[in-house]
C-alpha positions as CSV (number, residue, x, y, z in Angstrom):
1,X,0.0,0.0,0.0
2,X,2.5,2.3,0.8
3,X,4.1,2.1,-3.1
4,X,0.5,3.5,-4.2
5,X,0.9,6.1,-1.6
6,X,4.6,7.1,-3.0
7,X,3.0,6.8,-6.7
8,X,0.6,9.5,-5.5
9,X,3.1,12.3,-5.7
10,X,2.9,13.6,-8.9
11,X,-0.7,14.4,-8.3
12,X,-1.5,17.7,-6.8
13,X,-2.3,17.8,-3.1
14,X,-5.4,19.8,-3.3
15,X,-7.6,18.9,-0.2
16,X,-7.0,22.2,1.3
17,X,-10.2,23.4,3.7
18,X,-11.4,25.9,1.2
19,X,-12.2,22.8,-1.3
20,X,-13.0,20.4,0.6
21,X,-17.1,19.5,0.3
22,X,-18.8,20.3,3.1
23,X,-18.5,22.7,5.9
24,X,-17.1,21.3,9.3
25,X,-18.3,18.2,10.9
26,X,-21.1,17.8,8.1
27,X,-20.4,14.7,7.3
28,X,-22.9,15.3,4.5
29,X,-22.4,13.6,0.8
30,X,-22.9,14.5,-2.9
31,X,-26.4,14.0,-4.0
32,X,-27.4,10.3,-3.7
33,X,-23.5,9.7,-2.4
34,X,-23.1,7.9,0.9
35,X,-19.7,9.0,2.7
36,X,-17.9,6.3,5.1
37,X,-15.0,6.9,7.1
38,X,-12.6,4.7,9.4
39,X,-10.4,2.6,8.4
40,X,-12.4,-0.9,8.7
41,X,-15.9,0.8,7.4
42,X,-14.0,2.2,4.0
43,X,-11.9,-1.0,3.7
44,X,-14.9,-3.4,4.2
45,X,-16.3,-0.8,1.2
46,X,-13.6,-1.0,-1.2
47,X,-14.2,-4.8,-1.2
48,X,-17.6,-5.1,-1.5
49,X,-17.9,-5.9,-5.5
50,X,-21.5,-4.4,-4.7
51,X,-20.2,-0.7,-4.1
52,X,-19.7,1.7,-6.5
53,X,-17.1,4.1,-5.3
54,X,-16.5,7.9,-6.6
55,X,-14.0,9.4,-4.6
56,X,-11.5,8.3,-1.3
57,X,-10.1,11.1,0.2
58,X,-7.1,10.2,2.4
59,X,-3.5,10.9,4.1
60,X,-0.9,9.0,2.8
61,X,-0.9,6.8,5.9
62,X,-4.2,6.0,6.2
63,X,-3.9,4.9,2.3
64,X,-0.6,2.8,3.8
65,X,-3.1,1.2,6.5
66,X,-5.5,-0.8,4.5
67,X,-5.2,-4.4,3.4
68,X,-4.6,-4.5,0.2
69,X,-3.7,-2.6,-3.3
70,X,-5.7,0.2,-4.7
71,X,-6.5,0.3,-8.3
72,X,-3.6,3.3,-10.1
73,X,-6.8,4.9,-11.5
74,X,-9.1,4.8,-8.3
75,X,-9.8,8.6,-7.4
76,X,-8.1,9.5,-4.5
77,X,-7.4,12.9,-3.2
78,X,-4.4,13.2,-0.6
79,X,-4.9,15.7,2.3
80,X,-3.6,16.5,6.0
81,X,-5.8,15.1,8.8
82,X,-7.5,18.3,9.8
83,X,-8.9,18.7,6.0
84,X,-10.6,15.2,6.1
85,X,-12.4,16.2,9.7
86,X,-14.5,19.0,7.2
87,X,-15.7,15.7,5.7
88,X,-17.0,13.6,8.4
89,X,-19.6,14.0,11.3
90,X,-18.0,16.7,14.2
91,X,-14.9,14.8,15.5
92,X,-15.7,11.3,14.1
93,X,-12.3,9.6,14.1
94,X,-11.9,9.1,10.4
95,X,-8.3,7.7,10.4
96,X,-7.3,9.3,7.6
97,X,-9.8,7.5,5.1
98,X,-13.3,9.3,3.9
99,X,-14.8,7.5,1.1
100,X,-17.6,8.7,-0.9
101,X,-19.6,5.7,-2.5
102,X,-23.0,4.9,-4.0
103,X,-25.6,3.4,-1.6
104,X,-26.1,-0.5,-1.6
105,X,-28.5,-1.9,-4.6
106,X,-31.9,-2.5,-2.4
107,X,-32.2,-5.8,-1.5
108,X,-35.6,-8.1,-1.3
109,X,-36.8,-10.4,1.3
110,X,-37.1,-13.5,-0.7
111,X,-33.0,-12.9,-1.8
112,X,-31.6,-13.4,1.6
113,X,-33.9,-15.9,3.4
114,X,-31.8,-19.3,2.6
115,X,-33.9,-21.4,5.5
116,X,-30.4,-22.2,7.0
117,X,-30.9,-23.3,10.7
118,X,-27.6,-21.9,11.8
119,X,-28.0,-18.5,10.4
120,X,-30.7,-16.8,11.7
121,X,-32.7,-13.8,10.7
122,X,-32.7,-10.8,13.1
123,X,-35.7,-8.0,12.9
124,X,-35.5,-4.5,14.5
125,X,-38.8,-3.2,15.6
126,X,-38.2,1.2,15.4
127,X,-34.8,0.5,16.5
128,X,-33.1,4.0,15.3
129,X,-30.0,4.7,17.1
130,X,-27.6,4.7,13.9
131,X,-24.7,3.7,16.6
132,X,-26.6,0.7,18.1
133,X,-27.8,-0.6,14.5
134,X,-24.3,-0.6,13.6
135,X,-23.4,-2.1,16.3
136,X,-25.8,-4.9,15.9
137,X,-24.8,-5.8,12.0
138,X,-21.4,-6.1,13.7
139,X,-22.8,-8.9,15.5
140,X,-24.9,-10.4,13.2
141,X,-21.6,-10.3,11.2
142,X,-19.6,-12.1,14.0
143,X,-22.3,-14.7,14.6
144,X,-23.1,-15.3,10.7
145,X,-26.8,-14.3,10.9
146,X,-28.4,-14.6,7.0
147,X,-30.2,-11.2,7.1
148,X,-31.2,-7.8,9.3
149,X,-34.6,-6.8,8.5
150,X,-36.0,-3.7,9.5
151,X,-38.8,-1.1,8.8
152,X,-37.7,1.5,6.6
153,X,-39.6,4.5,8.3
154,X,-38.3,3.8,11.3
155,X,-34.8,3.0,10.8
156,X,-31.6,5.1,10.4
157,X,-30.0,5.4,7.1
158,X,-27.3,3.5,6.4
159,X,-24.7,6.9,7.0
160,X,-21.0,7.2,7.9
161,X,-22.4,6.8,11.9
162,X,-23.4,4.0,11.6
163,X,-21.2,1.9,9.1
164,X,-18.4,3.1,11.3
165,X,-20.0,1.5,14.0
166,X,-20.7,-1.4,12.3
167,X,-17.1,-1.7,11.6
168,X,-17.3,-3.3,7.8
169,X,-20.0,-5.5,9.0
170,X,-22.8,-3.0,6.9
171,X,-20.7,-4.5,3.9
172,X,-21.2,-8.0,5.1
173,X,-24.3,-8.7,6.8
174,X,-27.4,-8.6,4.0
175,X,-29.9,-5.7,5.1
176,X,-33.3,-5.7,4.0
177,X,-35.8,-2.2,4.8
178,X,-39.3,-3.3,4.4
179,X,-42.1,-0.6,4.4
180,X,-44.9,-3.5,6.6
181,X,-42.9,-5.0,8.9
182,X,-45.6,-7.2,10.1
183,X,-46.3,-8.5,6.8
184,X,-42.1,-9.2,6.5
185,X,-43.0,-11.5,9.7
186,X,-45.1,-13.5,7.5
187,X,-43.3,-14.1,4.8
188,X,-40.4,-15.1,7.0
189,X,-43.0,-17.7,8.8
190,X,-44.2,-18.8,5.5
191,X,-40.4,-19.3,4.5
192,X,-39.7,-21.7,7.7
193,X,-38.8,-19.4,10.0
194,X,-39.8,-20.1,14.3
195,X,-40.5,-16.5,15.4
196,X,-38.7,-15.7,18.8
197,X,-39.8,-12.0,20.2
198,X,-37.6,-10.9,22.9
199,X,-39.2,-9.6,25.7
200,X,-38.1,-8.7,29.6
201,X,-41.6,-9.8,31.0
202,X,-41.5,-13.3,29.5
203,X,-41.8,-16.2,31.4
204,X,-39.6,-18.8,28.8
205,X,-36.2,-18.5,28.1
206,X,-34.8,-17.9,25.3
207,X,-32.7,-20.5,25.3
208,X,-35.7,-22.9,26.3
209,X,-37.4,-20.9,23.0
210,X,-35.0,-22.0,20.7
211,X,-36.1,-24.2,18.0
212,X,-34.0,-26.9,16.0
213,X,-35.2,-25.2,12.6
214,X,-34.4,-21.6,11.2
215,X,-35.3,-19.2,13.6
216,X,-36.1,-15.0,13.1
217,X,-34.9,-13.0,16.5
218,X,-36.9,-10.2,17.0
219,X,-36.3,-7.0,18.8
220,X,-38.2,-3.7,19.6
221,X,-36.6,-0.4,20.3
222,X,-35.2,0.3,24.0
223,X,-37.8,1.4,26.9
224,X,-40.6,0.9,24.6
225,X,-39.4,-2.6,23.6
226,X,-41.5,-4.5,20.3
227,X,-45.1,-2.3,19.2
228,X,-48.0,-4.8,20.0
229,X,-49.0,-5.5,16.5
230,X,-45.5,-7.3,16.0
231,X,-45.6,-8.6,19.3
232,X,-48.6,-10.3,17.5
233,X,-46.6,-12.0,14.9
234,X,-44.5,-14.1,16.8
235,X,-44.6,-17.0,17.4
236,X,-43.0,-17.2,21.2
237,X,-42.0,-14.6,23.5
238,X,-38.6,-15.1,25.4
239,X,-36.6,-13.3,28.1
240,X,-33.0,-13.4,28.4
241,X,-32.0,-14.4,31.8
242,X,-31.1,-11.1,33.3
243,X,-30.2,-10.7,37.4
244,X,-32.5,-8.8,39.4
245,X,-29.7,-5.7,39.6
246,X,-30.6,-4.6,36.2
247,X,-34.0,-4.3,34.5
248,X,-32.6,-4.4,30.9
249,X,-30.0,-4.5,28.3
250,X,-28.7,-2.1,25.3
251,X,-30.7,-3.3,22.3
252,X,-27.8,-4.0,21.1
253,X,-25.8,-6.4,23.9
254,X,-29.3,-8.3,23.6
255,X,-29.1,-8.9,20.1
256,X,-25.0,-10.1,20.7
257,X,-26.5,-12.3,23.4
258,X,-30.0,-14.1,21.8
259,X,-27.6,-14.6,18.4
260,X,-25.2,-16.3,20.3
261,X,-27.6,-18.4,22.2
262,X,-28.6,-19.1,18.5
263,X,-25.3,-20.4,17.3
264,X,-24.8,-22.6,19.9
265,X,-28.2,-24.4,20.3
């Protein structure tokens, strides 16, 4: 990597804060652009045969830090740390790599359900903390889940915040925004699919919950947990097995948790 960085020298260093896009800590992209940053969220990006990629901005040692080659025609723009912070959300630790990309082709329910009983589905219920989300494909990444499925109107977009928090799993994990999420829980039933809602006040287990087959993990937003109508479309209800010091978990340390109980059923 760091022989592309030296081959970058003949170019111009222009990234200088009166032309760099957006004022500082926007974080904002061209029209219809999605901008990542960090060094595992842009490397995870320039991967993924799925993205189409305009632009990386970068200093030369965050181009040195990545695994791998660039392309000698792939658009990058050299600058000094401070010019790349005008780029990113206010002090999001970029690492020297912005990268401005086209959004992910929309994906369908049908593509991604593969009725695998190790790898199962996970559905947010107006989960829409962008840093928990991420934080949750990063899971669903670590424990090989087939799919994330969520409601689009009530779910973040899938921005810099959140892919860095996701750290390259947003490349990874299949994500799937449905406008009825309670019809989605049908057609994941009608696929195979055991429906496990998690829920504090339940008197099963989840790991008593658990069936052989596929299984969908459902989870509803913090404080107001799962709406009632999706509540409805389950097919069990399940509590993790917390102590009595503390009422609840982060959405997303309960998601780590049920897909782990998952993979080792």
């Amino acid at each position: 990597m760091s022989k592309r960085a030296e081959g970058g020298r003949g170019r111009a260093l222009r990234g200088r804060a009166g032309r760099m896009q957006g004022g500082r800590g926007s974080g904002r992209a061209s029209q219809g652009a999605v901008r990542l940053w960090g060094r595992h969220a842009v490397e995870a990006a320039l991967k993924n045969p799925e993205r189409q990629h305009r632009k990386l901005w970068a200093t030369r040692e965050g181009v040195a830090s990545l695994d791998g080659e660039l392309p000698a025609d792939f658009p990058v723009e050299y600058a000094q740390a401070a010019d790349l912070a005008r780029l990113v959300a206010r002090d999001a630790p970029h690492q020297g790599l912005v990268l401005e990309c086209e959004p992910l082709p929309e994906l369908w329910l049908d593509d991604v359900l593969d009725g695998n009983p190790a790898r199962p589905v996970l559905v947010l219920d107006q989960v829409t903390d962008p840093h928990n989300v991420g934080a949750i494909l990063r899971s669903a990444a670590a424990f090989d889940a087939c799919a994330l499925v969520t409601q689009d109107r009530y779910t973040p977009p899938a921005s810099g915040v959140l892919a860095k928090s996701a750290s390259g799993a947003l490349e990874v994990v299949p994500w799937v925004r449905v406008v009825n999420l309670a019809r989605a829980l049908e057609e994941i039933a009608e696929a195979g699919y055991w429906r496990i809602g998690l829920e504090g006040a339940a008197e099963t287990t989840l790991a008593k919950a658990l069936p052989a087959g596929p299984v969908a993990l459902v989870l509803g937003a913090e404080g107001e947990g799962m709406r009632q109508n999706i509540e409805q479309h389950c097919d069990a209800l399940a509590r993790l097995p917390i102590g009595e010091n503390m009422e609840s978990l982060n959405v997303s340390n309960a998601a780590a948790i049920a897909l782990y109980a998952a993979a080792i059923r």
